[in-house]
VEXLUMNU-835989 format. One record per residue: x, y, z of N, C-alpha, C in turn; residue in one letter. Coordinates in steps of 0.2 Angstrom, whole numbers, plus 5000, padded with zeros to 4 digits. Atoms other than C-alpha are relative to their C-alpha. Example, Ala and Ser with C-alpha at 12.3 -4.5 7.8 and 13.67 -1.06 7.14 Angstrom:
BEGIN
500449945000506249785039500450065000A 499649944999506849955036499650055003S 
END
This chain:
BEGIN
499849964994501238194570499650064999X 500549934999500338354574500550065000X 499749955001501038524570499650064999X 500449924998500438714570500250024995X 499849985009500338754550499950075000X 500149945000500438914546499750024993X 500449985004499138984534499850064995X 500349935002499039164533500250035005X 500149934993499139334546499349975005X 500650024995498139264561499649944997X 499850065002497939084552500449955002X 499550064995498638944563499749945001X 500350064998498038774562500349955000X 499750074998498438614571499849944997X 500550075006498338464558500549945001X 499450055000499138304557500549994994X 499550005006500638304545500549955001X 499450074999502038164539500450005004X 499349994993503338124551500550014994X 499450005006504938164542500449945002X 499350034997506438064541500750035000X 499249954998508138114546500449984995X 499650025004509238124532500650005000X 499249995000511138144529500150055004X 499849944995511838254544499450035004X 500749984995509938264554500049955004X 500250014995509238214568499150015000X 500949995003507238204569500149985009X 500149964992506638274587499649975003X 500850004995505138234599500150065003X 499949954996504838394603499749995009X 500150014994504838414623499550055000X 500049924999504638604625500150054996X 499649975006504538744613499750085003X 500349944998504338924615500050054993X 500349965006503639074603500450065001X 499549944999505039204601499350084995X 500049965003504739384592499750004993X 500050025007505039324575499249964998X 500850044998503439194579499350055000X 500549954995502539324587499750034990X 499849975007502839444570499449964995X 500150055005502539294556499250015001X 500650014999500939244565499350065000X 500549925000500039444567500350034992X 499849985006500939504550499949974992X 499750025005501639374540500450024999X 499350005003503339364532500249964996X 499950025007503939374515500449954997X 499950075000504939224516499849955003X 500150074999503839104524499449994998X 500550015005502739044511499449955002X 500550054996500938964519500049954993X 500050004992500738844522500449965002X 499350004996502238834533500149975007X 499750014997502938764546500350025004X 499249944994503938894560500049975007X 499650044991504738874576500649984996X 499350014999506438864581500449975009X 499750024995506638844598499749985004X 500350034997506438704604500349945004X 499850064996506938554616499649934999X 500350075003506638374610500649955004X 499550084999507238184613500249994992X 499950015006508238124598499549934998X 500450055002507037994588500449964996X 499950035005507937954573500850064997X 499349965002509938014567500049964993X 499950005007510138034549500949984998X 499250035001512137934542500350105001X 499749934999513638074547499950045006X 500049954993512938124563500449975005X 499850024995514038124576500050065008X 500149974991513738174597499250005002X 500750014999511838134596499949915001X 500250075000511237964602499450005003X 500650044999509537884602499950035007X 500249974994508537974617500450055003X 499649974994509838104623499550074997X 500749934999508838284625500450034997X 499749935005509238424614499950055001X 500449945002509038574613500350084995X 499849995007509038684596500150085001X 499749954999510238854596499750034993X 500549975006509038964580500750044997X 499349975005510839054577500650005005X 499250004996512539004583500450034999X 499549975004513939104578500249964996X 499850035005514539064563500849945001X 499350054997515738894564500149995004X 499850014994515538874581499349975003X 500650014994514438794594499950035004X 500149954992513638854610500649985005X 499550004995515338774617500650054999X 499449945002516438894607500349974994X 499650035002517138764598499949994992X 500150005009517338724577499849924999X 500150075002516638534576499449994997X 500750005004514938564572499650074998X 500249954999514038704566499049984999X 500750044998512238614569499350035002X 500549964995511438724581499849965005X 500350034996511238594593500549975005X 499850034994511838524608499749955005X 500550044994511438364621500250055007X 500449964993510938434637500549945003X 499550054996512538374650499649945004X 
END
């Protein structure tokens, strides 16, 4: 699969890297859609003392589900996602206490 490895401050290169697999409690994405927040912005002109090149960033993003890791429940094979980078704590974007995930299918 292709990704945008992070290198360095103004180092950013698109290579091919392993596909993961979905382990206990995940989900592995196709990403659709992704957008470059702040934090992105930042990382990529600075750097940041917690993302150790060469890294992998990004967070928000909208994918089809590929592959559900044992323990997952409310995601099924194809349904669209899309990934919440910080939900309140112990709550979903529904309000509710069942998953603290960061994700949701798209109604």
């Amino acid at each position: 699969m292709k990704a945008a490895v992070f290198y360095g401050p103004r180092d950013v290169r698109v290579e091919t890297v392993p596909r993961p697999s979905a382990g206990p409690g995940e989900v592995i994405l196709r990403v659709l859609r992704c957008a470059v927040c702040g934090t992105d912005k930042r990382i990529f002109t600075h750097g940041q003392k917690n993302v150790v090149p060469p890294a992998i960033t990004g967070h928000e993003i909208v994918g089809t589900v590929e592959e559900i890791g044992g323990g997952v429940d409310g995601a099924g094979a194809s349904n669209t996602i899309f990934v919440i980078p910080s939900p309140p704590s112990g709550t979903t974007m529904r309000g509710d206490s069942r998953s603290t995930s960061g994700s949701r299918r798209r109604p």
